[in-house]
PQR file of N, CA, C, O and H, with PARSE charges and radii, in Angstrom:
ATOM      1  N   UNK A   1       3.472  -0.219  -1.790 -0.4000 1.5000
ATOM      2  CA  UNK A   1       3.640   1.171  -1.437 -0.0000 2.0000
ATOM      3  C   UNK A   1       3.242   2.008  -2.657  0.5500 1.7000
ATOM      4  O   UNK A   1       3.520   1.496  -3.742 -0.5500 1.4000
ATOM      5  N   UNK A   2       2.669   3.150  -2.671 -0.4000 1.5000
ATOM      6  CA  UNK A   2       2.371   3.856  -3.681 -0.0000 2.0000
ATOM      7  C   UNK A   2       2.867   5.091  -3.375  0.5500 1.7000
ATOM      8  O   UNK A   2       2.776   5.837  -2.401 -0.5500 1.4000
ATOM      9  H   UNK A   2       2.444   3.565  -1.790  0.4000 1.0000
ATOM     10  N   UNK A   3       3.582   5.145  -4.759 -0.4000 1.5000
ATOM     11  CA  UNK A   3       4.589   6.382  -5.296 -0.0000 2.0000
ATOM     12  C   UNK A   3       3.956   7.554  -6.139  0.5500 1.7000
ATOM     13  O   UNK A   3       2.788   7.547  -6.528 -0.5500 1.4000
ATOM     14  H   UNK A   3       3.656   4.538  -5.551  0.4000 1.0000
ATOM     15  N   UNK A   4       4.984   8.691  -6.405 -0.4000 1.5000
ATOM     16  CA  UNK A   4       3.871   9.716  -7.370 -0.0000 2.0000
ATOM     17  C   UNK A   4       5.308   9.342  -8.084  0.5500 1.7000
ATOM     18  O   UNK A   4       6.349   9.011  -7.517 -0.5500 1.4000
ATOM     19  H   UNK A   4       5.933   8.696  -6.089  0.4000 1.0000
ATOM     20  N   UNK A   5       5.040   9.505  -9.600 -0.4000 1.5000
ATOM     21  CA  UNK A   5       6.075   9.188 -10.396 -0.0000 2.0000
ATOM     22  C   UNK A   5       5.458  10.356 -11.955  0.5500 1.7000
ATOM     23  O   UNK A   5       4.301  10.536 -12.337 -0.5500 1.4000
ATOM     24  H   UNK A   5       4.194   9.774 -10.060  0.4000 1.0000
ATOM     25  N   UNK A   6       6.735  10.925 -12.506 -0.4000 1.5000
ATOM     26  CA  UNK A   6       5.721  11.777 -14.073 -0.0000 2.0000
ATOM     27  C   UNK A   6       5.837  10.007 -15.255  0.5500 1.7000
ATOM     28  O   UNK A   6       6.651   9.088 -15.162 -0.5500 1.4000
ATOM     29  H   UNK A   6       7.675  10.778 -12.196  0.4000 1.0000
ATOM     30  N   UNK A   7       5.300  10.086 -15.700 -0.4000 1.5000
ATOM     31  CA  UNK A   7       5.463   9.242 -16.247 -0.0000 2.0000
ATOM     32  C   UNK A   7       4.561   9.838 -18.533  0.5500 1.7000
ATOM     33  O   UNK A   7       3.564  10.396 -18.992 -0.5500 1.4000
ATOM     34  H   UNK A   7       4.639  10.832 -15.776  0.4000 1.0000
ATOM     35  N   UNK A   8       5.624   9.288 -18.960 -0.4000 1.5000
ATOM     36  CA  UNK A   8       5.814   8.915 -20.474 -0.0000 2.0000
ATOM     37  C   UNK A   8       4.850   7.966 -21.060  0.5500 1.7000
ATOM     38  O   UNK A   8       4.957   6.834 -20.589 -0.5500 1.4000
ATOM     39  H   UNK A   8       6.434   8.835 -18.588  0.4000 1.0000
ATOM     40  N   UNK A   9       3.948   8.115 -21.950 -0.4000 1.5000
ATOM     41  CA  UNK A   9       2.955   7.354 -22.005 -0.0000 2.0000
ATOM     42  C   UNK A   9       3.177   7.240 -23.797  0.5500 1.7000
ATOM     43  O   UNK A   9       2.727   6.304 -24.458 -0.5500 1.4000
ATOM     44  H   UNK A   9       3.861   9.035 -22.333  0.4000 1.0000
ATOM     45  N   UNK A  10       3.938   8.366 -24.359 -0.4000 1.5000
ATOM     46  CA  UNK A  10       3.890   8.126 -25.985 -0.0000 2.0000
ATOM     47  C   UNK A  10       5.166   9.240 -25.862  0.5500 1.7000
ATOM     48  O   UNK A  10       5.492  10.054 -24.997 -0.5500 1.4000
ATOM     49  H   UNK A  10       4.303   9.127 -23.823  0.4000 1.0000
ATOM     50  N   UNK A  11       5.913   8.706 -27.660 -0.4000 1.5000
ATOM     51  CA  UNK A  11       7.123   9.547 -27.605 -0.0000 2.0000
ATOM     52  C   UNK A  11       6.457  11.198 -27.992  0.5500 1.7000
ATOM     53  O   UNK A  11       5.322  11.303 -28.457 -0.5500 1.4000
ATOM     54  H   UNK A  11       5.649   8.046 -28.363  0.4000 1.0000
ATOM     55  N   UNK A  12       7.185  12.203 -27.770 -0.4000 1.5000
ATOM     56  CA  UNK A  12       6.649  13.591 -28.299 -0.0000 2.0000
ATOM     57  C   UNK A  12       5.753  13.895 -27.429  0.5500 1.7000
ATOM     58  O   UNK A  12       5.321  15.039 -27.570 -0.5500 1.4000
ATOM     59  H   UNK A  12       8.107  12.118 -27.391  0.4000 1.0000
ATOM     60  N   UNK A  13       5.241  13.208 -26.449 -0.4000 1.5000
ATOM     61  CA  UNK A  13       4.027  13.529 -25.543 -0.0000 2.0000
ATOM     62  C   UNK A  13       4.590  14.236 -24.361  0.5500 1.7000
ATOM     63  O   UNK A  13       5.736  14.681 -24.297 -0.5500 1.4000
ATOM     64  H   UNK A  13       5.592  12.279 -26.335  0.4000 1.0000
ATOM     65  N   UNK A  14       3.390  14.319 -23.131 -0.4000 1.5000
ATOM     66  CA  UNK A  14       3.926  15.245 -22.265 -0.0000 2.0000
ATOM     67  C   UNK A  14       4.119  13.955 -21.129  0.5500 1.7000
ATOM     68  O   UNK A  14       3.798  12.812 -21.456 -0.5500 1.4000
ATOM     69  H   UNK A  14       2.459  13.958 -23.183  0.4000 1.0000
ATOM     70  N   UNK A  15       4.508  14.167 -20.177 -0.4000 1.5000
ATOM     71  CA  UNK A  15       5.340  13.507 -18.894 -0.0000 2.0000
ATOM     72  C   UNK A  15       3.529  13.671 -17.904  0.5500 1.7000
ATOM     73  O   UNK A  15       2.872  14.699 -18.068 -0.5500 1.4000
ATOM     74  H   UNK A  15       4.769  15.095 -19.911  0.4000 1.0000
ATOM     75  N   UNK A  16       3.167  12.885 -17.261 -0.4000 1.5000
ATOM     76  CA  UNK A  16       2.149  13.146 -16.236 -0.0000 2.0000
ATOM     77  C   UNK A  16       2.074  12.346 -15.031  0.5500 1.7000
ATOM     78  O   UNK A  16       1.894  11.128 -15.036 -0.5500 1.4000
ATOM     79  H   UNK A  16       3.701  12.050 -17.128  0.4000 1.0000
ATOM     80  N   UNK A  17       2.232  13.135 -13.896 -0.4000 1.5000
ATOM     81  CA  UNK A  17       2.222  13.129 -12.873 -0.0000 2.0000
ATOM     82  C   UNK A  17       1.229  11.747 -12.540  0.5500 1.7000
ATOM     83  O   UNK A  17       0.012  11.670 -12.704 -0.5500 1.4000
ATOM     84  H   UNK A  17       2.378  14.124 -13.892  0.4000 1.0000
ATOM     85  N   UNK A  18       2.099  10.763 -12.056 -0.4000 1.5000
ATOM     86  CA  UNK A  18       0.519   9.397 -12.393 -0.0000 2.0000
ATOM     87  C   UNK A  18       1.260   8.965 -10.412  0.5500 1.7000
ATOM     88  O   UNK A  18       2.187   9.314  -9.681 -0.5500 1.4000
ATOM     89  H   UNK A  18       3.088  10.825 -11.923  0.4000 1.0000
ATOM     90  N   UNK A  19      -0.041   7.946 -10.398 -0.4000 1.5000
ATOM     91  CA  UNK A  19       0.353   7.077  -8.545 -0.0000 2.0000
ATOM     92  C   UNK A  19       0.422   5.816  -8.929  0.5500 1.7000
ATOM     93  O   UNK A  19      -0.445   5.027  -9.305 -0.5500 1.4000
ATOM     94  H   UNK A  19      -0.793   7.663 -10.992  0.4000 1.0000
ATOM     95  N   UNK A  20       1.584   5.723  -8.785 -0.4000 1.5000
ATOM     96  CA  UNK A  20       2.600   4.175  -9.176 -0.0000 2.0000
ATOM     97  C   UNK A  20       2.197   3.377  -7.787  0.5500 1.7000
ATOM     98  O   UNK A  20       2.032   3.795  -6.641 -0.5500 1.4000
ATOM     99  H   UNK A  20       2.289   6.363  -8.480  0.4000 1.0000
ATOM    100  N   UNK A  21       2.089   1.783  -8.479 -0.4000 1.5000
ATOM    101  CA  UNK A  21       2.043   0.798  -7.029 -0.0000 2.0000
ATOM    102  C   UNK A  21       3.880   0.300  -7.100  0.5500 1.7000
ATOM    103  O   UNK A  21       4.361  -0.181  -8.126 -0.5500 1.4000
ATOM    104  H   UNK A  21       2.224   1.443  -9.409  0.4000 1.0000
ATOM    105  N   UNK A  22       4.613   0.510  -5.958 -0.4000 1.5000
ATOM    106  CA  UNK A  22       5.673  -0.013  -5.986 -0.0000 2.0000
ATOM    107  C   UNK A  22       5.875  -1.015  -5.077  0.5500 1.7000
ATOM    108  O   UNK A  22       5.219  -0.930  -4.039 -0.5500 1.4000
ATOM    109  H   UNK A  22       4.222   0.900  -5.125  0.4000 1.0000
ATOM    110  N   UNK A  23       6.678  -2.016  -5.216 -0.4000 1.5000
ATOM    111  CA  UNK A  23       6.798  -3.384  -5.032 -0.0000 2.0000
ATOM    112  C   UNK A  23       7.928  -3.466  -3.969  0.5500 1.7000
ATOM    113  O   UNK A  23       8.852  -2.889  -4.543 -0.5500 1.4000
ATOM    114  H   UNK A  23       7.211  -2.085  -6.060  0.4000 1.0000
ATOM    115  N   UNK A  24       8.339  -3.811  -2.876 -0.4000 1.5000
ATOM    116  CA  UNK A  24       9.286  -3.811  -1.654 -0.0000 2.0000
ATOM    117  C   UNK A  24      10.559  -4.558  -2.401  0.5500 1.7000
ATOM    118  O   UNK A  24      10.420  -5.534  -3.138 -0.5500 1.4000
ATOM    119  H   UNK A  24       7.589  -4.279  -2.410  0.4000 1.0000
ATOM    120  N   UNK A  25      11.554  -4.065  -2.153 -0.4000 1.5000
ATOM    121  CA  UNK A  25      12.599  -3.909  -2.419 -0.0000 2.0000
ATOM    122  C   UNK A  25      13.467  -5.755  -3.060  0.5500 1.7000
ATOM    123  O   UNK A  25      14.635  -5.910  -2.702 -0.5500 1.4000
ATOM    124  H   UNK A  25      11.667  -3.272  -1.554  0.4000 1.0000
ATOM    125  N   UNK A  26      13.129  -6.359  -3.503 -0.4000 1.5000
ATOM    126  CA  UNK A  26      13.936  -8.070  -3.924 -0.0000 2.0000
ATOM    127  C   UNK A  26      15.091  -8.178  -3.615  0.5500 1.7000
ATOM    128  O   UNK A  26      15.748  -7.137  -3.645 -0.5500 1.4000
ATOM    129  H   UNK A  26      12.181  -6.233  -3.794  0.4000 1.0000
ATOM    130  N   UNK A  27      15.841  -9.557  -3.171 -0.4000 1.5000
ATOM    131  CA  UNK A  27      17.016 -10.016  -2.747 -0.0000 2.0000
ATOM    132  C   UNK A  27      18.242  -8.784  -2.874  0.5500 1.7000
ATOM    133  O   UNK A  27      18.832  -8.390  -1.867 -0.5500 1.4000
ATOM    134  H   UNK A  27      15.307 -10.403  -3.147  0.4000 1.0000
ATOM    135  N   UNK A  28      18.541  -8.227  -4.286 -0.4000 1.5000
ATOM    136  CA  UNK A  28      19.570  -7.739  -5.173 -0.0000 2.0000
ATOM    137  C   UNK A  28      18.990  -6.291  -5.042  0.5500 1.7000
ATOM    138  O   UNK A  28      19.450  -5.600  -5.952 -0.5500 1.4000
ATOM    139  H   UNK A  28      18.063  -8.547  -5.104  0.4000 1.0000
ATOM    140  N   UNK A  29      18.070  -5.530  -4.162 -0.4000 1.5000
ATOM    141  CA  UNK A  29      17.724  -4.584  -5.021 -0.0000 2.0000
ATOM    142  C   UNK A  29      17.416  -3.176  -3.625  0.5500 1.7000
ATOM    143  O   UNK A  29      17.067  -3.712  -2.573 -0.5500 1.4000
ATOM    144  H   UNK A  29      17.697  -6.091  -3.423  0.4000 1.0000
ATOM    145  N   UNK A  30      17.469  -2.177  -3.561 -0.4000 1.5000
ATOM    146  CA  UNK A  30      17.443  -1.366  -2.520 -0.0000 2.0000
ATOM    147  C   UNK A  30      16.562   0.187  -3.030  0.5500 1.7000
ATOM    148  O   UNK A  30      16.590   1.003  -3.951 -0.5500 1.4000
ATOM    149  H   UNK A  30      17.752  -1.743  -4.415  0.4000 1.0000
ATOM    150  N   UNK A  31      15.927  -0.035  -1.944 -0.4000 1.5000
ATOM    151  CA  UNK A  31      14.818   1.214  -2.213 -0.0000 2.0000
ATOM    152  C   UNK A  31      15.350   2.807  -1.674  0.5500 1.7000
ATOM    153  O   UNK A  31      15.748   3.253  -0.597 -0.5500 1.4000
ATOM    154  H   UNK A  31      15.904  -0.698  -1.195  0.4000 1.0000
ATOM    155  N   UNK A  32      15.114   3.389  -3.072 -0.4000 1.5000
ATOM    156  CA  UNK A  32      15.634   4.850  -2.565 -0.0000 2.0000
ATOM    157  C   UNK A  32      14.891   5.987  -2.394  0.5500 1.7000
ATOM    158  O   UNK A  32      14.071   6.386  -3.221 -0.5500 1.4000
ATOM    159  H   UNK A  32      14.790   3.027  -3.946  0.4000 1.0000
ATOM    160  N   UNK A  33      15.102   6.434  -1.528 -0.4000 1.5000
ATOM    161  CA  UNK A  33      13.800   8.202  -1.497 -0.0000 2.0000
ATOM    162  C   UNK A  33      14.297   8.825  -1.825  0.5500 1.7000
ATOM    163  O   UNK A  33      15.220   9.330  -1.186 -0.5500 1.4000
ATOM    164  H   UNK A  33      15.768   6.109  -0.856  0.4000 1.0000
ATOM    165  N   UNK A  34      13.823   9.322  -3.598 -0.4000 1.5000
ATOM    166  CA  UNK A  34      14.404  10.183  -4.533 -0.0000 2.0000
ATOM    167  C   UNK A  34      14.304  11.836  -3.678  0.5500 1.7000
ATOM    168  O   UNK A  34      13.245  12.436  -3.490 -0.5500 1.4000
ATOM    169  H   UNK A  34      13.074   8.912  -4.117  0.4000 1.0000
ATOM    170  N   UNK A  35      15.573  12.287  -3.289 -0.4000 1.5000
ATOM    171  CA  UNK A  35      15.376  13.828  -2.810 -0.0000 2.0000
ATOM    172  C   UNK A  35      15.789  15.174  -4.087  0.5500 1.7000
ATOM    173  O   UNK A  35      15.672  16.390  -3.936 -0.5500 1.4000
ATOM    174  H   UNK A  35      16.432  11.800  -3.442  0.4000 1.0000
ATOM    175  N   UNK A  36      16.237  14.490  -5.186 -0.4000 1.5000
ATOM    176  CA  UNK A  36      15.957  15.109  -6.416 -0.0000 2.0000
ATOM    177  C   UNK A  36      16.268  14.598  -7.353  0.5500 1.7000
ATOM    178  O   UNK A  36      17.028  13.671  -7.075 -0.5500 1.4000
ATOM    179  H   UNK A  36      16.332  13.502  -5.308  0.4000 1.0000
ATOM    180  N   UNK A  37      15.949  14.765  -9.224 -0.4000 1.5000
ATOM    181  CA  UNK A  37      16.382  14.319  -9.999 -0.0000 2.0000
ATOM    182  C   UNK A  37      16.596  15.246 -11.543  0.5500 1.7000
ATOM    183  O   UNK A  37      16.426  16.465 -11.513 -0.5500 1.4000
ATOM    184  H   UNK A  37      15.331  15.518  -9.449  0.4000 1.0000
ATOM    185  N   UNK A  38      16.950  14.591 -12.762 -0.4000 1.5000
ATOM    186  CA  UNK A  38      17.501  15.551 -13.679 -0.0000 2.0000
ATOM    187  C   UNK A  38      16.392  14.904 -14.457  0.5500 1.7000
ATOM    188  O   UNK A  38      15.453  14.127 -14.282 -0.5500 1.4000
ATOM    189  H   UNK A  38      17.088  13.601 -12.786  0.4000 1.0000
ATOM    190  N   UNK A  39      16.907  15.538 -15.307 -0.4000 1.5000
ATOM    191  CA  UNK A  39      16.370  14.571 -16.729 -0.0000 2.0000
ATOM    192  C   UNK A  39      17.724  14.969 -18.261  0.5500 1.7000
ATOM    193  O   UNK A  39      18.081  15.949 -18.913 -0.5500 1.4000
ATOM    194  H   UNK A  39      17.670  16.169 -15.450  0.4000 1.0000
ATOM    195  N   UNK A  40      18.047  13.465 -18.175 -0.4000 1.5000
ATOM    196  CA  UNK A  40      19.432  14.126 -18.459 -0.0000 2.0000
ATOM    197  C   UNK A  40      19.393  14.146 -20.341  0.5500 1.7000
ATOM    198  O   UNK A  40      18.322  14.619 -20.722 -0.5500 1.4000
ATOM    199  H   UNK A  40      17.757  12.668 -17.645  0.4000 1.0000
ATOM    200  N   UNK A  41      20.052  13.858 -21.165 -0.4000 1.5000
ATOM    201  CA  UNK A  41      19.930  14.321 -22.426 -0.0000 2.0000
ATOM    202  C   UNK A  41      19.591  12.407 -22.934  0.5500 1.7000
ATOM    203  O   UNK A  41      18.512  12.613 -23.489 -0.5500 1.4000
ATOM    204  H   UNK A  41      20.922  13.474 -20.856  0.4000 1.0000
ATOM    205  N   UNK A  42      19.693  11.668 -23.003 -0.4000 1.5000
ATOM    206  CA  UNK A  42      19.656   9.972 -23.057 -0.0000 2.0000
ATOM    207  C   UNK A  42      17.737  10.230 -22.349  0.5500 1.7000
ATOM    208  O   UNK A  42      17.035   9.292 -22.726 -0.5500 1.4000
ATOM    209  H   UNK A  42      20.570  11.501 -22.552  0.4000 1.0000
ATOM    210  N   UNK A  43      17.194  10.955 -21.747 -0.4000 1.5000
ATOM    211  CA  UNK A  43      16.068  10.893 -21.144 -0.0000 2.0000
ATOM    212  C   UNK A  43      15.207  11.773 -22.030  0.5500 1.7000
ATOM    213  O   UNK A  43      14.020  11.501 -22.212 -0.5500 1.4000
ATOM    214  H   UNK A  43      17.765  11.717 -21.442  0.4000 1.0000
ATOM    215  N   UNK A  44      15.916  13.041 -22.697 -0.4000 1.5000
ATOM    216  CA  UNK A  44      15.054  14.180 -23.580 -0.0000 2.0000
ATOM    217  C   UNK A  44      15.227  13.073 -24.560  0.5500 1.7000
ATOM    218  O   UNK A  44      14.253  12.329 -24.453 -0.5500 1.4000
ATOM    219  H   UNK A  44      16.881  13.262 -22.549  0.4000 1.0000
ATOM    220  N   UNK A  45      15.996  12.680 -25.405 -0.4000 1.5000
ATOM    221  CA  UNK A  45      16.182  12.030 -26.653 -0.0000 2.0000
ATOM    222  C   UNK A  45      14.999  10.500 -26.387  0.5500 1.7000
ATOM    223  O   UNK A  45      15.035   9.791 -27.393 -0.5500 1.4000
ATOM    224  H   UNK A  45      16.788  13.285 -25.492  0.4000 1.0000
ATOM    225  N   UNK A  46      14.380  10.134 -25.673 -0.4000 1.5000
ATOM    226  CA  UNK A  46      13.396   8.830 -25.392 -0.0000 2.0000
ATOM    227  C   UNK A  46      12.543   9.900 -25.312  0.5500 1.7000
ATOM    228  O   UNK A  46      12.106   9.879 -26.463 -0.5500 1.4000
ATOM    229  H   UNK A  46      14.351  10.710 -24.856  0.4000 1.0000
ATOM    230  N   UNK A  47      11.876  11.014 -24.663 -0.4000 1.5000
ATOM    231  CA  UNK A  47      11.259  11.500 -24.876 -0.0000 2.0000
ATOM    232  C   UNK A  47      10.517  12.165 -26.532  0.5500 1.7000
ATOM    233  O   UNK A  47       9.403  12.282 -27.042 -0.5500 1.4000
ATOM    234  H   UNK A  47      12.230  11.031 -23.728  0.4000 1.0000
ATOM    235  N   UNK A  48      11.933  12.455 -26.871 -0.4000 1.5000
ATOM    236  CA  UNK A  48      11.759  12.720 -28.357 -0.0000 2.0000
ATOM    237  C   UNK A  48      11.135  11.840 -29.566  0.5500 1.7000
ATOM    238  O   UNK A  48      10.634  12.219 -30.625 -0.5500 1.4000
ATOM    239  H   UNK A  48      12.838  12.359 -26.457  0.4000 1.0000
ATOM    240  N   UNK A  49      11.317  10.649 -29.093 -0.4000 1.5000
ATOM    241  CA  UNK A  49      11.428   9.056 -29.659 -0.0000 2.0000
ATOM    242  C   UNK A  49      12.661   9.281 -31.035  0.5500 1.7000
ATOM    243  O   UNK A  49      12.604   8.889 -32.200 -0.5500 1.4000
ATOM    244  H   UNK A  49      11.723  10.342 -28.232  0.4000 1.0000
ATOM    245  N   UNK A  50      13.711  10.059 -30.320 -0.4000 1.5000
ATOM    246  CA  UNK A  50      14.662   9.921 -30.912 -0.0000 2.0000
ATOM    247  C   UNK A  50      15.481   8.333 -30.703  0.5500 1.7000
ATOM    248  O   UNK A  50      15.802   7.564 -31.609 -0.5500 1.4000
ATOM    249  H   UNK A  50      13.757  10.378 -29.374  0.4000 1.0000
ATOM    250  N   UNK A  51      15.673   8.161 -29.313 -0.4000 1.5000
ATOM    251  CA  UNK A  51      15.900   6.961 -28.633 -0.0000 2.0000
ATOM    252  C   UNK A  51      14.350   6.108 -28.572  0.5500 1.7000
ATOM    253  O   UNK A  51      13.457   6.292 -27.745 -0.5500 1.4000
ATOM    254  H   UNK A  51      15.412   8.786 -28.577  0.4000 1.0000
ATOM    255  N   UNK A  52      14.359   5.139 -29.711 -0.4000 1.5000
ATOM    256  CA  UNK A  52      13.560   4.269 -28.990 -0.0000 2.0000
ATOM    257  C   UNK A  52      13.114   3.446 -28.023  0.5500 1.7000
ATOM    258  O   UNK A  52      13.602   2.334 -28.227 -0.5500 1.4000
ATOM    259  H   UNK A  52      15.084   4.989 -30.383  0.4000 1.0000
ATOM    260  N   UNK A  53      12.357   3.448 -26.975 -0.4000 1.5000
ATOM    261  CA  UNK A  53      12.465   2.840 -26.069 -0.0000 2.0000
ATOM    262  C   UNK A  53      10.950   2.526 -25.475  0.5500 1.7000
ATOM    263  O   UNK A  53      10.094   3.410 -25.502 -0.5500 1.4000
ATOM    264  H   UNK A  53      11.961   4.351 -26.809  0.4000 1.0000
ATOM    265  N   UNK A  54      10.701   1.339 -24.991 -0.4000 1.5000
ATOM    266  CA  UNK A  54       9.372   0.954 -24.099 -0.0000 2.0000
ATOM    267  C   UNK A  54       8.953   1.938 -23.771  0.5500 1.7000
ATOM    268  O   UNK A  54       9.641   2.652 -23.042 -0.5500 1.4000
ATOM    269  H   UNK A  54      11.397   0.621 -24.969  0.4000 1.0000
ATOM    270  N   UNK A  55       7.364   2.447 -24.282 -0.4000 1.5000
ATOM    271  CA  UNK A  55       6.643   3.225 -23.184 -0.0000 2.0000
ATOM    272  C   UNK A  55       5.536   2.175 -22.566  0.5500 1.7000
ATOM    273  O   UNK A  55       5.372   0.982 -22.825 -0.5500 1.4000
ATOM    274  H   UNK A  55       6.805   1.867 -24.874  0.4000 1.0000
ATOM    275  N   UNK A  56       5.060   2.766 -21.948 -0.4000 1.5000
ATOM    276  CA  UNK A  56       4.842   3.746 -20.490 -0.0000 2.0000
ATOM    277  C   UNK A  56       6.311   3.672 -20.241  0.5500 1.7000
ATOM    278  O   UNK A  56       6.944   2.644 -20.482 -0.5500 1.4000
ATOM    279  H   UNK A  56       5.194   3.734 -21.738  0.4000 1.0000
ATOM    280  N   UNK A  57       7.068   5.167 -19.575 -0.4000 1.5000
ATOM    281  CA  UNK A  57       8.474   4.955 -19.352 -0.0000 2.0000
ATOM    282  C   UNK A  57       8.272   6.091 -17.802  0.5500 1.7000
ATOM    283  O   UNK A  57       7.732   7.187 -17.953 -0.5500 1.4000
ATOM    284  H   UNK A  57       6.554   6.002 -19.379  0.4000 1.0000
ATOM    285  N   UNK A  58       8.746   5.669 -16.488 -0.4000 1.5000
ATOM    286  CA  UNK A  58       9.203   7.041 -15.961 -0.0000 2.0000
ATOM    287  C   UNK A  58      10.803   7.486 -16.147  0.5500 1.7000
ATOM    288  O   UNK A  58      11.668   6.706 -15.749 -0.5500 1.4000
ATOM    289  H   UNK A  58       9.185   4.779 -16.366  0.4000 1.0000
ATOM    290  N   UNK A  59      11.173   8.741 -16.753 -0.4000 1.5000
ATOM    291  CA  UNK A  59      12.493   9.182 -16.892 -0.0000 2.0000
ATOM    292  C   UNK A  59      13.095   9.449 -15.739  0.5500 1.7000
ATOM    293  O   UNK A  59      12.610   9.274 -14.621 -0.5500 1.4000
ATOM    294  H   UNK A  59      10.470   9.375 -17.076  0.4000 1.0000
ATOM    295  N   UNK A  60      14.621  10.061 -16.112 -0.4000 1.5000
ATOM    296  CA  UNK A  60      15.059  10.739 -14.796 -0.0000 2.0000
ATOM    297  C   UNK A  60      15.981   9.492 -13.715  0.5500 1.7000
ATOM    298  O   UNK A  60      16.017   9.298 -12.500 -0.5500 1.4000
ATOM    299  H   UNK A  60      15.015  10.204 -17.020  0.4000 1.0000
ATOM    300  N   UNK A  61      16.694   8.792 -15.012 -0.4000 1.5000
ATOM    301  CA  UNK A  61      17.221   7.936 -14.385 -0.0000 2.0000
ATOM    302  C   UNK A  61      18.656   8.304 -12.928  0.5500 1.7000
ATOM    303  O   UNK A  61      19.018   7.620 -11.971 -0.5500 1.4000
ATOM    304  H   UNK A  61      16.664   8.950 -15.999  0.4000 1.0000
ATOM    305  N   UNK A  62      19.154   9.852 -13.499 -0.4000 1.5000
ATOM    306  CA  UNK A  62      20.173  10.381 -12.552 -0.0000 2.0000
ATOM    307  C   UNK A  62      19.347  11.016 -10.957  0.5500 1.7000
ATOM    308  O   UNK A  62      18.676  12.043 -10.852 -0.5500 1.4000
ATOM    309  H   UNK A  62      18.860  10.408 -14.276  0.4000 1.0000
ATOM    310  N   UNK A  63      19.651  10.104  -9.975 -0.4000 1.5000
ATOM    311  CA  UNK A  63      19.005  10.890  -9.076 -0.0000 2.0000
ATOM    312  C   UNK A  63      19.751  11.043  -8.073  0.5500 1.7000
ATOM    313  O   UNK A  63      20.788  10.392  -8.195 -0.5500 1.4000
ATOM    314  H   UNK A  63      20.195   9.270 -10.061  0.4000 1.0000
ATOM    315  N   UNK A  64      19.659  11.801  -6.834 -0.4000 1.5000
ATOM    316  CA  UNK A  64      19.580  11.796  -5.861 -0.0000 2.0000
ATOM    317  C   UNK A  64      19.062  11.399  -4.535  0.5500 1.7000
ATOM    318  O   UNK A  64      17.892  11.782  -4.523 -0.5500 1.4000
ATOM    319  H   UNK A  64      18.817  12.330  -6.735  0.4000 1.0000
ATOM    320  N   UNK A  65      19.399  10.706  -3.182 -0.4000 1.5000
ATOM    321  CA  UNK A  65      18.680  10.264  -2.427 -0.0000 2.0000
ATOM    322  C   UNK A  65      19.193   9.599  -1.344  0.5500 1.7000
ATOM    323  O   UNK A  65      20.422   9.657  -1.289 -0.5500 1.4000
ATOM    324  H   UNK A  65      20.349  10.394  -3.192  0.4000 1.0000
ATOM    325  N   UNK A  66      18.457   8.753  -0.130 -0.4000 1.5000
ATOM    326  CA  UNK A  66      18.919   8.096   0.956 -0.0000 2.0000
ATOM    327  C   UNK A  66      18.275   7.005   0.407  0.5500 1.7000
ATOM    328  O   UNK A  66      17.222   7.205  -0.197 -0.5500 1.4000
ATOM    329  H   UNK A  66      17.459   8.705  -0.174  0.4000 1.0000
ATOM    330  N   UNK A  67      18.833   5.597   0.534 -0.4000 1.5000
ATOM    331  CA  UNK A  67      18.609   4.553   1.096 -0.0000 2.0000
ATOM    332  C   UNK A  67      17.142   4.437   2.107  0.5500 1.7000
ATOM    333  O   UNK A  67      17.161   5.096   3.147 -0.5500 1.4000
ATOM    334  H   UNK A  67      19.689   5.434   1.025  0.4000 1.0000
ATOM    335  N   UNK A  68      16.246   3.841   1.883 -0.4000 1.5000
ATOM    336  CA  UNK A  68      15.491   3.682   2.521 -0.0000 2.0000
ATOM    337  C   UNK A  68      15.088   2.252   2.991  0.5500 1.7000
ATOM    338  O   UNK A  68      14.469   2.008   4.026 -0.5500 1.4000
ATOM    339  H   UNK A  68      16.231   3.306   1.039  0.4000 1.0000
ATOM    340  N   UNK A  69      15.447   1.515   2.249 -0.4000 1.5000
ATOM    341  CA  UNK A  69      15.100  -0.058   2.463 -0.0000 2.0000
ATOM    342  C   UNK A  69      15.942  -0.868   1.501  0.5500 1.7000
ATOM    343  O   UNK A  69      16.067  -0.691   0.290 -0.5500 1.4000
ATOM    344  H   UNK A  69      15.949   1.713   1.408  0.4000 1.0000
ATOM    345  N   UNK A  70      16.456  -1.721   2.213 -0.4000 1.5000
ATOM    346  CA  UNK A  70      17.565  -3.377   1.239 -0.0000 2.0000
ATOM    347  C   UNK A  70      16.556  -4.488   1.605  0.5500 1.7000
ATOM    348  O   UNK A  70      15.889  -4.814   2.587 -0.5500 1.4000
ATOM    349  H   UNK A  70      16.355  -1.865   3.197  0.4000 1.0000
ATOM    350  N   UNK A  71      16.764  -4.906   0.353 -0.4000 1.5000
ATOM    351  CA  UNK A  71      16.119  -6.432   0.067 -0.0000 2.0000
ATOM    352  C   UNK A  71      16.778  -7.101   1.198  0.5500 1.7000
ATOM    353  O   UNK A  71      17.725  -6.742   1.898 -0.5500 1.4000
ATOM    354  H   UNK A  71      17.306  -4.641  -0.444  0.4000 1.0000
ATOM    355  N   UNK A  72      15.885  -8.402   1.210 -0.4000 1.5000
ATOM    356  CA  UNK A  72      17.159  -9.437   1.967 -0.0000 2.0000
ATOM    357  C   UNK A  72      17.170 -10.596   0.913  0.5500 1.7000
ATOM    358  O   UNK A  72      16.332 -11.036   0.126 -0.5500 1.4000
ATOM    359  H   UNK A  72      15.116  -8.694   0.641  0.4000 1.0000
ATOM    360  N   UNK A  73      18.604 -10.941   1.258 -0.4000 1.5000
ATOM    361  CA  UNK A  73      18.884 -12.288   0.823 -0.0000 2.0000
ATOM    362  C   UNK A  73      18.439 -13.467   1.223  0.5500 1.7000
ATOM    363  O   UNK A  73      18.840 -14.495   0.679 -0.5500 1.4000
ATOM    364  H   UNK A  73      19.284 -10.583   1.897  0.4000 1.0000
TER
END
């Protein structure tokens, strides 16, 4: 399935709107249709590369949403 996601490519950089391939949902794991999200201060600070962390990164881990699909076991 392909997603629109902003996505983090270097710290201090800007966020860009990229088309993610996403992968159907695994045993443990449930797919959500983000209906909004933040970007909370743990997300500005990785942005900052105050928090180091893996890039390519998409932020905005607090979201909002329905359930759209469960893995199966």
């Amino acid at each position: 399935m392909r997603v629109r996601a902003a996505v983090l490519d270097e710290a201090g950089g800007r966020m860009r709107p990229t088309e993610l391939e996403l992968d159907p949902p695994r045993g443990d794991e449930v797919l959500v249709r983000i209906a909004a999200t933040g970007v909370c201060a743990s997300d500005a600070h990785t942005r900052s590369g105050r928090i180091p962390s893996p890039l390519p990164a998409v932020l905005g881990h607090e979201g909002a949403g329905v359930v759209a699909a469960v893995g199966t076991r």
